[in-house]
N, C-alpha and C positions, 0 to 999 in steps of 0.2 A: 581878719581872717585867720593869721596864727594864734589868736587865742583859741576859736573854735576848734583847734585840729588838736591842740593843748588839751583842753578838757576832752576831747573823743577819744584821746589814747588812755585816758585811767579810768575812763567809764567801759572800753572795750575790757580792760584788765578785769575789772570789776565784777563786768559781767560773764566774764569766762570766768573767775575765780566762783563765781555763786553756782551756775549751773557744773561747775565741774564737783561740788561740795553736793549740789543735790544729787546728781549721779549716783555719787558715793552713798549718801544717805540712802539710795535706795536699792542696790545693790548689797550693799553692807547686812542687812537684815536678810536676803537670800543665802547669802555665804553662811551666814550663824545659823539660818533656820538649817541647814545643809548637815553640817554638824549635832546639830542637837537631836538624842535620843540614842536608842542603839544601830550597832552599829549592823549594817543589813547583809555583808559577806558572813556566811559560812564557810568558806576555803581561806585558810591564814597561812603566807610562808613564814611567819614569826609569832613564834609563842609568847613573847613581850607583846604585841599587836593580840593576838586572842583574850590573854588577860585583860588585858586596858578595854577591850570590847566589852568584855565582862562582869565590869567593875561598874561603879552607876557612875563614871564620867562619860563610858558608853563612848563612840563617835567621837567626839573633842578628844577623850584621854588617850584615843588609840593615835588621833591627829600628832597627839603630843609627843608620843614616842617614836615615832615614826619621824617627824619633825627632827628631833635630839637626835636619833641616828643618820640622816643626811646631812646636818651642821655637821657632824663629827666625821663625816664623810670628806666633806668640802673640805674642812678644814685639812685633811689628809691628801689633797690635790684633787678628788675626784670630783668630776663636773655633773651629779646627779642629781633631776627636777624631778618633783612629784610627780607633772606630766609625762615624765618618761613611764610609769608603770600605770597612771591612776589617769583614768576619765575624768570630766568634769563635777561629775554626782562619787569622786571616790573609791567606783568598785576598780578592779582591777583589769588593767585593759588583758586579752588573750595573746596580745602580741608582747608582753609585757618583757624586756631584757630578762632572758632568766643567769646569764652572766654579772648582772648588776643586780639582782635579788641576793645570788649565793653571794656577791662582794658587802651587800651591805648588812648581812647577818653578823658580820664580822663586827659590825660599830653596835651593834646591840647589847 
């Protein structure tokens, strides 16, 4: 009997690790599709964010900048998540920190 409980604990493993890898695999393709094209705000608090819009990286390149200024945020002690300003799809929430917009102009 403890060989069976033997082999049922790396076959649970197993198959947690596989359905947690498909998740991802199909998830992963929503996130990118999400990004890709332009970008669908017309209101930008950062003119680095309007250009990267504008540019044919579009969406990803505005992601990117936007990204590079909260790392450099972080790394300056401040605890800001994209969630704090940005929806699920991106745009910009209305209730959006506008204390933490004018602070991260400053990492741009």
């Amino acid at each position: 009997m403890s060989q069976s409980k033997s082999r049922s604990l790396p076959t649970a493993v197993l198959l947690s690790a596989v359905l947690g890898g498909g998740a991802l695999g199909v998830l992963s393709p929503r996130i990118a599709l999400a990004l890709e094209g332009p970008c669908k705000s017309t209101n930008f608090n950062f003119p680095a964010v309007k250009a990267a819009c504008a540019s044919p990286g579009g969406r990803k390149a505005a992601q990117g900048v936007m990204k590079k200024a909260v790392d450099a945020a972080k790394s300056a002690g401040k605890g800001y998540k994209c969630q704090d300003c940005h929806d699920k799809e991106f745009n910009v929430k209305s209730d959006a920190p506008k204390d933490e917009i004018k602070d991260l102009k400053s990492f741009m």
